[in-house]
C-alpha positions, 0 to 999 in steps of 0.5 A: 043498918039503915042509917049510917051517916053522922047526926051532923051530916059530916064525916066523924062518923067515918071517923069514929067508925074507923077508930073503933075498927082499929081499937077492936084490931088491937082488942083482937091481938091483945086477947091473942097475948092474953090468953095463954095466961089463963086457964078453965073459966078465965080462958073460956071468958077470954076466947068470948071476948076474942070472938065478940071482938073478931064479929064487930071488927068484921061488922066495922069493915062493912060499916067502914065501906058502907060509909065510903072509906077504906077500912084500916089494917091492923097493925103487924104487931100491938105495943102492950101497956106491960107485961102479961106474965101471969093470970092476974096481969092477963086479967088486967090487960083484959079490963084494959082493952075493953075499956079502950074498946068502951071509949071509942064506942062512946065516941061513936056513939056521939058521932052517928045516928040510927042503927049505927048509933044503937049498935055502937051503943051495944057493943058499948055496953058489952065492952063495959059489962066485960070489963067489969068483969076482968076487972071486978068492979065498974065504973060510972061511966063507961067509955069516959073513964079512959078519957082521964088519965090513969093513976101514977101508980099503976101500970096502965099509967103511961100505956099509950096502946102505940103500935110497933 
């Protein structure tokens, strides 16, 4: 990366790179709860996204460092927003944890400049585009949606992401 510090020469980009690295600590333990909910394609699609999610975890580590901070831990244990019983709530949890993950990104992406932006942006991009896929439709804007707050109705309403 060949340029990591903030457009505004402070240090949200720690910042942001700090919260993207602990949503994709989250994003890495959530596919773990996940994936023995699923079978054949959906296991398949999941173990990618796991591994996608464990490349930019370690990727944020260096950038961390590289940007003078300490990167945080994962957390032992990661409260999930409701159960995962079946197929379909893993499916559910899947969309859920890639939009998480798109919404930080776009923080990030706001936060920093040169390579760190572009690369912020694409992980951005992958995290919508998998979860359109889990979920099997879009959104407009992805990384702002979960910035608003979810339907009453559904299970994600209420789902904080709070670590045990």
């Amino acid at each position: 990366m060949t340029q990591l510090a903030g457009k505004d020469g402070t240090d949200s980009t720690l910042r942001a790179a700090q919260a993207a690295l602990a949503a994709e600590h989250a994003s890495v333990y959530g596919y773990g709860a996940l994936g023995g909910r699923l079978e054949d394609d959906r296991l398949r699609d999941a173990t990618a996204a796991s591994d996608a999610h464990r490349a930019r975890r370690d990727a944020l580590v260096r950038t961390v460092r590289d940007l003078g901070g300490t990167p945080v831990v994962a957390q032992a244990a990661y409260a999930l927003p409701f159960a995962v019983r079946d197929p379909a709530s893993a499916m559910r949890l899947a969309a859920v944890l890639e939009e998480r993950v798109a919404g930080v990104y776009s923080d990030l992406v706001r936060a920093a400049g040169g390579s760190l932006r572009q690369d912020a942006a694409g992980a951005l991009r992958e995290a919508a585009v998998r979860a359109a896929r889990w979920r099997g439709t879009g959104v407009a804007f992805p990384g702002l949606t979960e910035k608003a707050a979810p339907p009453e109705d559904t299970a994600e309403a209420g789902a904080t992401g709070v670590t045990h």
